[in-house]
DSSP file (Angstrom, degrees, kcal/mol; ACC not computed):
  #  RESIDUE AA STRUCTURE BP1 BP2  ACC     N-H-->O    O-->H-N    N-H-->O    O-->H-N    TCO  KAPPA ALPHA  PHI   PSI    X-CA   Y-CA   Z-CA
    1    1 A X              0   0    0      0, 0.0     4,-0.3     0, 0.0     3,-0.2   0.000 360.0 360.0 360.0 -41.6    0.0    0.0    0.0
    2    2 A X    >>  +     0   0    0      1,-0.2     3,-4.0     2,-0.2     4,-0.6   0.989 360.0  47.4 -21.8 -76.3    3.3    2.2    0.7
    3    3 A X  H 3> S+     0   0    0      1,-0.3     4,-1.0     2,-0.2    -1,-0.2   0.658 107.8  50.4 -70.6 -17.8    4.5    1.9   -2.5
    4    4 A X  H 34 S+     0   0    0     -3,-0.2    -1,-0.3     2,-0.2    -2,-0.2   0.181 115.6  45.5-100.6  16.6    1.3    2.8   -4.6
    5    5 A X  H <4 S+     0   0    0     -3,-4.0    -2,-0.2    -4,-0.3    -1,-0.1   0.127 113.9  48.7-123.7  25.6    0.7    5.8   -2.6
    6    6 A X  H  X S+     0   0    0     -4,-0.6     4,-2.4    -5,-0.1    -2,-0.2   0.636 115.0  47.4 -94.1 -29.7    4.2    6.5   -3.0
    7    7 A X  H  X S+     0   0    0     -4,-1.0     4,-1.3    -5,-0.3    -3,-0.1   0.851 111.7  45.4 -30.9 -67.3    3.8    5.9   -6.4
    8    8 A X  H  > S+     0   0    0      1,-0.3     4,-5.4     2,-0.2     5,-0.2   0.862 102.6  63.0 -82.3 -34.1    0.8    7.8   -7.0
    9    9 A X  H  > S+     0   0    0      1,-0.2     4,-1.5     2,-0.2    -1,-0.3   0.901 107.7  51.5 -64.8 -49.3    2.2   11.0   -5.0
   10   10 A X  H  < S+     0   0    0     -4,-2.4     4,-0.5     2,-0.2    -2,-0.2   0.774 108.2  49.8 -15.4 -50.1    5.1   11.0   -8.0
   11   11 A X  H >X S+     0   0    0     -4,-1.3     4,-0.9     2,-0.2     3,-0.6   0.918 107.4  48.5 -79.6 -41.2    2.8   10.9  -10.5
   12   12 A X  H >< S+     0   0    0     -4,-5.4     3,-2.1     1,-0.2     5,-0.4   1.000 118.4  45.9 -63.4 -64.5    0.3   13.9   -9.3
   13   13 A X  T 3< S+     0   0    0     -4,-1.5     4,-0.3     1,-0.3    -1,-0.2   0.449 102.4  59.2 -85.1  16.5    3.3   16.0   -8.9
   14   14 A X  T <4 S+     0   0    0     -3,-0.6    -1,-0.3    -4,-0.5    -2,-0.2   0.576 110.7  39.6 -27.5 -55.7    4.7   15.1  -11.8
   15   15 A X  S << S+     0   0    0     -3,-2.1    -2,-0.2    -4,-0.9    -3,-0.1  -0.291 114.5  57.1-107.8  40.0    1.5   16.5  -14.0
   16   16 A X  S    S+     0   0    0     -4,-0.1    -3,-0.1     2,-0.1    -1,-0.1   0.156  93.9  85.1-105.5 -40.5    1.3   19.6  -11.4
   17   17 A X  S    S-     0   0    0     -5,-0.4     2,-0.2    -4,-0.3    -3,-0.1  -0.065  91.2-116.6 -47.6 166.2    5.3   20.5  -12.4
   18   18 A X        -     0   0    0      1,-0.2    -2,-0.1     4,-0.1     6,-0.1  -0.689  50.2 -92.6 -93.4 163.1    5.7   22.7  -15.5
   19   19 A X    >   -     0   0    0     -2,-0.2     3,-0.9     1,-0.1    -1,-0.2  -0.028  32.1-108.6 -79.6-168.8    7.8   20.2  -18.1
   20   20 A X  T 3  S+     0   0    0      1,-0.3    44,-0.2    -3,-0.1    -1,-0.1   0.597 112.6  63.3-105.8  -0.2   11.3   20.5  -18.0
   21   21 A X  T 3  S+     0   0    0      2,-0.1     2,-0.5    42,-0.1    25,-0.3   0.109  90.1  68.5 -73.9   6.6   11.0   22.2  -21.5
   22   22 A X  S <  S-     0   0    0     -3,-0.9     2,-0.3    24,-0.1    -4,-0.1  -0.976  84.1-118.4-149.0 139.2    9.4   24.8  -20.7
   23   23 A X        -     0   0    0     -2,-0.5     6,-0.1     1,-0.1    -4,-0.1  -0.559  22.0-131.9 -82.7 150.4   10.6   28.1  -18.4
   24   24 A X  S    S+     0   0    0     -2,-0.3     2,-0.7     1,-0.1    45,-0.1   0.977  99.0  43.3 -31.5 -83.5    8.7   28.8  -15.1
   25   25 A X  S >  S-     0   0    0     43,-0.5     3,-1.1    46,-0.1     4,-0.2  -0.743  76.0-156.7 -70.0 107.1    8.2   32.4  -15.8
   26   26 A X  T 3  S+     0   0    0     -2,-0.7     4,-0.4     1,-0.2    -1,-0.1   0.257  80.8  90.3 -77.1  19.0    7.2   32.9  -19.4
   27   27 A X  T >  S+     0   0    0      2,-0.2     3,-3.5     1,-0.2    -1,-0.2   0.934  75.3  74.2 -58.1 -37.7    8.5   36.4  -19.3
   28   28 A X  T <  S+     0   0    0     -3,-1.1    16,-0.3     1,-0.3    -2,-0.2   0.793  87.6  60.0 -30.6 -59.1   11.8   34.6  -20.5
   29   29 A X  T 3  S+     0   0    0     -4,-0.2    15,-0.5    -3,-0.1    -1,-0.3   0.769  83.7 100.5 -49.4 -40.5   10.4   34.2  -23.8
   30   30 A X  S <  S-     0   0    0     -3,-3.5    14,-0.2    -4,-0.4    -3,-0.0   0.072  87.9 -91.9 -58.6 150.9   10.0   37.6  -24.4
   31   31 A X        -     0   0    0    105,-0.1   102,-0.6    12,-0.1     2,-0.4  -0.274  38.6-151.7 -49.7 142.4   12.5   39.6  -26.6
   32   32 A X  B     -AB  42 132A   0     10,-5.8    10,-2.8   100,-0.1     2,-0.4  -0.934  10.8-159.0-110.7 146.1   15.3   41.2  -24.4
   33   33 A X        -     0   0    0     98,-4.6     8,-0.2    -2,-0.4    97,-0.1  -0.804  20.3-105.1-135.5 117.4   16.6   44.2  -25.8
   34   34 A X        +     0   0    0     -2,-0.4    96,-0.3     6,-0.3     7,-0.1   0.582  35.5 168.9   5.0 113.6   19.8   45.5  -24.9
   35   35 A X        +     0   0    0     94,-0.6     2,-0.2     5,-0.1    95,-0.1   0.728  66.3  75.4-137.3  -4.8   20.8   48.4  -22.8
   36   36 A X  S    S-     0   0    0     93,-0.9     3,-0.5     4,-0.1    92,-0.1  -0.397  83.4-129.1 -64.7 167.5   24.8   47.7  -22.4
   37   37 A X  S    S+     0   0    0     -2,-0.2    91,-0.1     1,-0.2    -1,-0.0   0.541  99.2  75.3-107.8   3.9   26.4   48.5  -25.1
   38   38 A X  S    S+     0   0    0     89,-0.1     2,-0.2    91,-0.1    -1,-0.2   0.693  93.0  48.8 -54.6 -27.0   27.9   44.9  -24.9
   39   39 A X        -     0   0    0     -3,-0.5     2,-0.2    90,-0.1     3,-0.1  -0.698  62.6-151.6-118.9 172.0   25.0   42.9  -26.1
   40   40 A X        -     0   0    0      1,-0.2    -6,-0.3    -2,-0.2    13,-0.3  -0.648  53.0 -49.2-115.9-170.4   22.5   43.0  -28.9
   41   41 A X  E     - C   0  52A   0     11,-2.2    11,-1.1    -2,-0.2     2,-0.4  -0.139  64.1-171.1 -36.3 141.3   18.5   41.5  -29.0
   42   42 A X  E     -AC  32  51A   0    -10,-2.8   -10,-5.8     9,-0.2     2,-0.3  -0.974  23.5-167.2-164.1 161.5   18.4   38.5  -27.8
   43   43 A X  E     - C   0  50A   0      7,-0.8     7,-1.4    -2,-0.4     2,-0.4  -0.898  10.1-170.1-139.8 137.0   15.9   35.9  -27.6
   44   44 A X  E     + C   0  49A   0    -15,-0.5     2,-0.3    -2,-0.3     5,-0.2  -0.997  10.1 169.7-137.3 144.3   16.2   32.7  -25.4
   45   45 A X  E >   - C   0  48A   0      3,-1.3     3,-1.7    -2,-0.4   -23,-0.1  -0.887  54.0 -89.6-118.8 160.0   14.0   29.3  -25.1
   46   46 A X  T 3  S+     0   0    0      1,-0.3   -24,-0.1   -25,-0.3     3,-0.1   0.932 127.9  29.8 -29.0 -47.0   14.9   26.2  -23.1
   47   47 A X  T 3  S+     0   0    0    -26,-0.2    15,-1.6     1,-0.1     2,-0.3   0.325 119.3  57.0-119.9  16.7   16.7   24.7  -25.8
   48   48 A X  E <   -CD  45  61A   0     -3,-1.7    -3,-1.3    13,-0.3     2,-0.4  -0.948  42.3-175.4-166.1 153.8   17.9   27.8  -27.7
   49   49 A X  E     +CD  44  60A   0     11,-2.8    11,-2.2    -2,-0.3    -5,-0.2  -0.957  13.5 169.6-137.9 131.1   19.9   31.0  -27.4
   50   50 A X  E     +CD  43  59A   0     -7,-1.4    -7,-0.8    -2,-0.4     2,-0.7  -0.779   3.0 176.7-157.8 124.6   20.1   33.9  -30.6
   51   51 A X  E     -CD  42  58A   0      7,-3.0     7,-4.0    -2,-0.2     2,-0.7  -0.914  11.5-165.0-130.1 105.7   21.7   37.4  -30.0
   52   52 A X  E     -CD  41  57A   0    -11,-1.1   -11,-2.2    -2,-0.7     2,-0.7  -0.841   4.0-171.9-115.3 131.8   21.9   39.6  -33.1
   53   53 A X  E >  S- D   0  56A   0      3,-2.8     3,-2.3    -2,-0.7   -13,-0.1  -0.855  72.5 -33.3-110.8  96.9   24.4   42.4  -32.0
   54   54 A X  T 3  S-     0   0    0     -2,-0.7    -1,-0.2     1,-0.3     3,-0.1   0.856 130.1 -39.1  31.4  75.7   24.1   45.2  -35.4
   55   55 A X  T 3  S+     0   0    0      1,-0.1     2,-0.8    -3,-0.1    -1,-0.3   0.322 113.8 116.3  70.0   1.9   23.7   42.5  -37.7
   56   56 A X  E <   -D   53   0A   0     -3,-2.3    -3,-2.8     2,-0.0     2,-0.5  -0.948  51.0-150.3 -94.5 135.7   26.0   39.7  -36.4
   57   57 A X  E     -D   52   0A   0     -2,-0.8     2,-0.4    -5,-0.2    -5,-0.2  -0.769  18.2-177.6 -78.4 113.9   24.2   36.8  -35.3
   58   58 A X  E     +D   51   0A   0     -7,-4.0    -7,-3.0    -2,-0.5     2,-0.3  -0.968  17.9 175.9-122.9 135.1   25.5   34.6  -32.7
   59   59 A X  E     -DE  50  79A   0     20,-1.1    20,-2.4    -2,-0.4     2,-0.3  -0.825   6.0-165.9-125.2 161.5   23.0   31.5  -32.1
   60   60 A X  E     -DE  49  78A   0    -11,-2.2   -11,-2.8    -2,-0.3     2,-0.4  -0.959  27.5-123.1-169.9 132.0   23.2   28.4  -29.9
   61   61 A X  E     -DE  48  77A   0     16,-1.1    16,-2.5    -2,-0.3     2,-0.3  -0.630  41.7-167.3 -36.4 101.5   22.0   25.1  -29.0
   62   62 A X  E     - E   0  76A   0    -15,-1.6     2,-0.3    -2,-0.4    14,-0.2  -0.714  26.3-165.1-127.6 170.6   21.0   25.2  -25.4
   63   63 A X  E     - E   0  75A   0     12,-2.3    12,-6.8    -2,-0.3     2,-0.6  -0.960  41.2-119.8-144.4 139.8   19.8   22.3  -22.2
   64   64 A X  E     + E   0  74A   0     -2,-0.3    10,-0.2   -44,-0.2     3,-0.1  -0.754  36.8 174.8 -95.2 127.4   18.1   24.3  -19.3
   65   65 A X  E     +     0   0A   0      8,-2.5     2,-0.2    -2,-0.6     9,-0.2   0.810  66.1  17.0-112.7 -15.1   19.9   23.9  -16.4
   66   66 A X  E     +     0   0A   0      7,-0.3     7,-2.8     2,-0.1     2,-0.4  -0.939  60.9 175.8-124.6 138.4   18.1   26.2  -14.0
   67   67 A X  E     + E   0  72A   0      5,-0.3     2,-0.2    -2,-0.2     5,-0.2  -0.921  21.0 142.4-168.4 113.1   14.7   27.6  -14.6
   68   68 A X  E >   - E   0  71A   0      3,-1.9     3,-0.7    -2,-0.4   -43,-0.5  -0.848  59.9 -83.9-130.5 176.9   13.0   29.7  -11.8
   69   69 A X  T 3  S+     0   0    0     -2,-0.2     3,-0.1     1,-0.2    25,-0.0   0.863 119.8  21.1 -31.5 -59.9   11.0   32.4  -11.2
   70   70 A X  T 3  S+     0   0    0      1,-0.2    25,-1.7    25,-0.0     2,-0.3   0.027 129.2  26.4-115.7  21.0   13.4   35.4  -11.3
   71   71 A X  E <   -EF  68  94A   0     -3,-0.7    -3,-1.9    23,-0.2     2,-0.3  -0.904  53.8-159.1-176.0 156.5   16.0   33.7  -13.3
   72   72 A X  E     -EF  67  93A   0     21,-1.6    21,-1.1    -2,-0.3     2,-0.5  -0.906  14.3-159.2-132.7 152.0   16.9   30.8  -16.1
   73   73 A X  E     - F   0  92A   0     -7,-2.8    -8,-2.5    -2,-0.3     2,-0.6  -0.758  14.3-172.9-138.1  96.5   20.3   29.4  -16.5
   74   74 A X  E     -EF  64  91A   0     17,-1.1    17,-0.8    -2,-0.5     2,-0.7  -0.635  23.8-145.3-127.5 130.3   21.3   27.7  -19.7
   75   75 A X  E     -EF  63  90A   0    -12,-6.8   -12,-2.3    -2,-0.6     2,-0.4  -0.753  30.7-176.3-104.1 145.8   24.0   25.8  -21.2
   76   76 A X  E     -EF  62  89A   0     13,-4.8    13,-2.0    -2,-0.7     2,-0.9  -0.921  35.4-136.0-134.1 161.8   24.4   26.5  -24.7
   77   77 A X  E     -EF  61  88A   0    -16,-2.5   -16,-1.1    -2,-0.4    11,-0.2  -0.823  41.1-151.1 -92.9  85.1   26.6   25.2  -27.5
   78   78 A X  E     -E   60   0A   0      9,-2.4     2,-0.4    -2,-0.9   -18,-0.2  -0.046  21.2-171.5 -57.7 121.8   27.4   28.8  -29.0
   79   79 A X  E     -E   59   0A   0    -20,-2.4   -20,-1.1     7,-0.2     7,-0.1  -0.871  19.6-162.0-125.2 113.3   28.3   29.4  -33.1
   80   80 A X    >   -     0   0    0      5,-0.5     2,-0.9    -2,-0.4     3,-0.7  -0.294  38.4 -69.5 -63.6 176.5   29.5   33.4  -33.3
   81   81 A X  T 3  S+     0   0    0      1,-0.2    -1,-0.1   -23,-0.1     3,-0.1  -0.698 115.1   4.1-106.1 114.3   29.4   34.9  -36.7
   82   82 A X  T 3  S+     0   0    0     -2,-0.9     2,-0.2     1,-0.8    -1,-0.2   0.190  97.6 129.0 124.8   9.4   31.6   34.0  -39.4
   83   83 A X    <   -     0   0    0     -3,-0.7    -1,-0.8     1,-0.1     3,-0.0  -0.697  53.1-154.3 -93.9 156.8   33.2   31.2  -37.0
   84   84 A X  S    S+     0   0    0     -2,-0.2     2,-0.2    -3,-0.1    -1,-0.1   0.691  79.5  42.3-101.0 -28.4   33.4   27.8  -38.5
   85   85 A X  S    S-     0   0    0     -6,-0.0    -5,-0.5     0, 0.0     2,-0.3  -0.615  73.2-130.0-100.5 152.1   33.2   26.2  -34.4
   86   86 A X        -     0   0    0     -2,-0.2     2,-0.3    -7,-0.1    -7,-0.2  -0.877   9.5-137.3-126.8-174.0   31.3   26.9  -31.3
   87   87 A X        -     0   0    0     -2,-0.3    -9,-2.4    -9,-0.1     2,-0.3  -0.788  16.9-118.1-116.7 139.6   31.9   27.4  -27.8
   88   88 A X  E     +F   77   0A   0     -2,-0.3     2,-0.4   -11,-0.2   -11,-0.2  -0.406  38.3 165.5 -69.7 151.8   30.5   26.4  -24.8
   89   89 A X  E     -F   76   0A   0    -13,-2.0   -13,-4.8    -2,-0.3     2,-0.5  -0.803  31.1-141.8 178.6 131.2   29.0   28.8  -22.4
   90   90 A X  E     -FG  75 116A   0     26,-0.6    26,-3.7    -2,-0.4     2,-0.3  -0.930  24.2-168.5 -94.9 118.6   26.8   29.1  -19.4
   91   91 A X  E     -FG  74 115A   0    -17,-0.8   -17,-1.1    -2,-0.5     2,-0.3  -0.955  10.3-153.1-133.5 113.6   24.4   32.0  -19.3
   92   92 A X  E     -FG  73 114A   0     22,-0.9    22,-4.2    -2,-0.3     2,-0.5  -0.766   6.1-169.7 -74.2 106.7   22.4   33.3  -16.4
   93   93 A X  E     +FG  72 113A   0    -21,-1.1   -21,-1.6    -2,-0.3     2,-0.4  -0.746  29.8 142.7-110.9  91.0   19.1   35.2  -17.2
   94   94 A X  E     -FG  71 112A   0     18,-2.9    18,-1.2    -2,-0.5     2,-0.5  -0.985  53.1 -83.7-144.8 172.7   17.7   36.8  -13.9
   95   95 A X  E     - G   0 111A   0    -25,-1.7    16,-0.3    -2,-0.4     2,-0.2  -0.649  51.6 -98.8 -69.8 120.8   16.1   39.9  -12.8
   96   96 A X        -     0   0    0     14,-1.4    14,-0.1    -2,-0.5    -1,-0.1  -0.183  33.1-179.1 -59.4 120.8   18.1   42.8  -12.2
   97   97 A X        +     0   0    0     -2,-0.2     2,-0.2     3,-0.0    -1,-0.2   0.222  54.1 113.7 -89.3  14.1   19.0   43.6   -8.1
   98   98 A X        -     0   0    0      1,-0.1     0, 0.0     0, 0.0     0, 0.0  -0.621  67.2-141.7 -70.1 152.2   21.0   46.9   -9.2
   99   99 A X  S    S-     0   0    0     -2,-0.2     5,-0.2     1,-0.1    -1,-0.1   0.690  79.9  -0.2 -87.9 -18.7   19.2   49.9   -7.9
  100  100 A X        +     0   0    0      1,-0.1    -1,-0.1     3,-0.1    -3,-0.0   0.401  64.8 138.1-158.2  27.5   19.8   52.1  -10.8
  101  101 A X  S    S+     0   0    0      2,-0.1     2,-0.2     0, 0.0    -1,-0.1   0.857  82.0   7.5 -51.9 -22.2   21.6   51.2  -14.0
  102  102 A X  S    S-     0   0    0     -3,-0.1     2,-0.9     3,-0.0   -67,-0.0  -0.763 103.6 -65.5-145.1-168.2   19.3   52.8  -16.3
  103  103 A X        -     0   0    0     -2,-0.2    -3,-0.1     2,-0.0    -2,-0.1  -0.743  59.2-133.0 -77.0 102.4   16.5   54.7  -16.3
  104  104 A X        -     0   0    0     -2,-0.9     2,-0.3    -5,-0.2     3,-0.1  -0.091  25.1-179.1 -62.4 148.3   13.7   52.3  -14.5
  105  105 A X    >   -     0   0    0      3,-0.2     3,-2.5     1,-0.2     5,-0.1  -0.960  28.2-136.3-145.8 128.7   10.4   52.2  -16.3
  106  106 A X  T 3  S+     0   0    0      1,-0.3    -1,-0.2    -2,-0.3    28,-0.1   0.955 102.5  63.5 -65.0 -42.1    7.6   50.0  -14.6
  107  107 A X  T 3  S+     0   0    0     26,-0.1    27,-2.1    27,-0.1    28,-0.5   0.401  98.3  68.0 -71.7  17.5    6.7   48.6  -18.0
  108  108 A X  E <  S- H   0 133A   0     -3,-2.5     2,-0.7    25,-0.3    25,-0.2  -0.900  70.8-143.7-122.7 168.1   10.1   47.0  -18.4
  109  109 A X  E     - H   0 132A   0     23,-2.5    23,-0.6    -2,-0.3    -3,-0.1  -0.799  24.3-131.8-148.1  90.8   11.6   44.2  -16.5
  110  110 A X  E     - H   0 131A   0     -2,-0.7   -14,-1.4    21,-0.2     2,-0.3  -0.256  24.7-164.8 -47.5 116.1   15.1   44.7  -16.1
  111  111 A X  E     -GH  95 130A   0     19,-1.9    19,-1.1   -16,-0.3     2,-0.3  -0.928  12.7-155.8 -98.9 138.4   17.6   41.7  -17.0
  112  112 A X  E     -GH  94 129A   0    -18,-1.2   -18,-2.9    17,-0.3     2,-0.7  -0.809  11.3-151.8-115.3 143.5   21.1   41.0  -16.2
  113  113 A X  E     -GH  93 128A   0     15,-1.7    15,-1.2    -2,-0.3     2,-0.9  -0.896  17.2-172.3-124.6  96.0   22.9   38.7  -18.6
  114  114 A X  E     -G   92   0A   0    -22,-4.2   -22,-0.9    -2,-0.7    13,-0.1  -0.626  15.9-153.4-105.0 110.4   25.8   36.8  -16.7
  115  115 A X  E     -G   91   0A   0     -2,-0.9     9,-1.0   -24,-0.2    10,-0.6  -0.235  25.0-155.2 -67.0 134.1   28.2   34.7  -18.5
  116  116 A X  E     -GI  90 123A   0    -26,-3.7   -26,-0.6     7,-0.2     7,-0.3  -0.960  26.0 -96.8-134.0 154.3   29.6   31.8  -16.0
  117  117 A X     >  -     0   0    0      5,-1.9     4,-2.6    -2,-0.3     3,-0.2   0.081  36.0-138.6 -89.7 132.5   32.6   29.8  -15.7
  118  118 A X  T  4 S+     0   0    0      1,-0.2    -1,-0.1     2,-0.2   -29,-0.0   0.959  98.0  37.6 -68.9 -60.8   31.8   26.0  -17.4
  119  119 A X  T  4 S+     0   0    0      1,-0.2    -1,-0.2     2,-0.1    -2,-0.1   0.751 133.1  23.0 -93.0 -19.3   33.4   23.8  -15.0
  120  120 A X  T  4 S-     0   0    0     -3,-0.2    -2,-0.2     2,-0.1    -1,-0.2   0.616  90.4-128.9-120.3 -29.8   32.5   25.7  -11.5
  121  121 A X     <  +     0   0    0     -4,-2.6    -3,-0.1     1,-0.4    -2,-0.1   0.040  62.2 135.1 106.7 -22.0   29.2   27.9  -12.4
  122  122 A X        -     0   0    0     -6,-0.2    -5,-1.9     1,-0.1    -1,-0.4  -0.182  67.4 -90.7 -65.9 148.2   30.7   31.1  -11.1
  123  123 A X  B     -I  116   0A   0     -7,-0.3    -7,-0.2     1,-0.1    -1,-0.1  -0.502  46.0-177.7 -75.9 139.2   30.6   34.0  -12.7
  124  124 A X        -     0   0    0     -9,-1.0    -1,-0.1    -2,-0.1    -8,-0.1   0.847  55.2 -42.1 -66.3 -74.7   33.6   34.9  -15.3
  125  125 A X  S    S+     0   0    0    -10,-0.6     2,-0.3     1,-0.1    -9,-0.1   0.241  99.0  78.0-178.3  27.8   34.0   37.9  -17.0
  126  126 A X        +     0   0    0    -11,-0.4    -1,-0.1     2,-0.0     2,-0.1  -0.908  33.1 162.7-129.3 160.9   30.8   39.1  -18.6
  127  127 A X        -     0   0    0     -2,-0.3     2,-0.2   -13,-0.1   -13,-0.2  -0.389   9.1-179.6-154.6 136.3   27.6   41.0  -17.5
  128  128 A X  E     - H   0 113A   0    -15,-1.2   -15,-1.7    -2,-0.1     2,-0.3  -0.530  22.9-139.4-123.2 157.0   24.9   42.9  -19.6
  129  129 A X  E     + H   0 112A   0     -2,-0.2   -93,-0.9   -17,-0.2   -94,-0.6  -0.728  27.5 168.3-125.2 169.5   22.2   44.5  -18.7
  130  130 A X  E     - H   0 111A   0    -19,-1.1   -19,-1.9    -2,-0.3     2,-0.3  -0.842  19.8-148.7-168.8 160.4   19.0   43.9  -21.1
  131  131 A X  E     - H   0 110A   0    -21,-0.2   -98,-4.6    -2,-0.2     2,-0.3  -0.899   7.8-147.7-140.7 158.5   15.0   45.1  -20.2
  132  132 A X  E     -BH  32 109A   0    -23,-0.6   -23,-2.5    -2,-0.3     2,-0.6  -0.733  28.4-116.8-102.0 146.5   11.9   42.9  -21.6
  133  133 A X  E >   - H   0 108A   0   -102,-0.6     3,-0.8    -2,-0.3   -25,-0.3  -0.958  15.6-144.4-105.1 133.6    9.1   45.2  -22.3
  134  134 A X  T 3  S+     0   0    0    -27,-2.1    -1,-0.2    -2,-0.6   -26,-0.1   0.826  97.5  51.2 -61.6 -52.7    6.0   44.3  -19.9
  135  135 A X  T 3         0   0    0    -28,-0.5    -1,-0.2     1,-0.4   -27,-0.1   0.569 360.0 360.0 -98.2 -11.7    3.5   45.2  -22.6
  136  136 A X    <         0   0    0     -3,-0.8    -1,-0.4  -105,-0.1    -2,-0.2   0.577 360.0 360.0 -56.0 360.0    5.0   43.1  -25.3
């Protein structure tokens, strides 16, 4: 009797979870658009990453490796443009906690873009700022 209501208690929360394809917060989906001058547009899904920065395109193969509320975390198999190879790279998607980088507007939803180190998770040597617009 355990074990079919251990069973069954798997299975209901199992079809309560969101799939593992799909992000928590669907603001992620929305276009981010740039407000360093590091980054271009960029667009993320679970499984896919594409940043056109004045007309280069850099696009990427991704597996979700964190997906929460205020932030999504993705590893993605990177191709810049005009490279024949890509690169690995972990990039972290969250809601910005700086008090003022740009001029706040409540219909945008300030992002911070953090590139982080592939064998340890820590952050490296990037960060971007980006906003989603609410009303999109």
């Amino acid at each position: 009797m355990k074990k079919l209501i251990a069973i069954l208690i798997i299975f209901l929360s199992a079809c309560t979870s969101v799939k593992k394809d799909e992000f928590v917060n669907p603001i992620f989906y929305k276009t981010m658009y740039p407000i360093s001058r590091t980054t271009g547009i960029t667009w993320i899904t679970p499984t896919s990453f594409k940043c056109d920065f004045h007309g280069n395109v850099t696009t990427g193969d991704c597996i979700l490796l964190e997906n929460k509320q205020d932030s999504v975390k993705l590893k993605c198999e990177v191709r810049y443009s005009g490279e024949d190879y890509s690169r690995t790279e972990i990039i972290k998607y969250q809601f910005s906690t700086d008090s003022n980088p740009y001029n706040y507007n409540e219909n945008e939803q300030e992002i911070e873009e953090i590139n982080l180190e592939k064998e340890t998770g820590e952050e490296f040597s990037s960060k971007a700022w980006l906003y989603i617009k609410l009303s999109e």
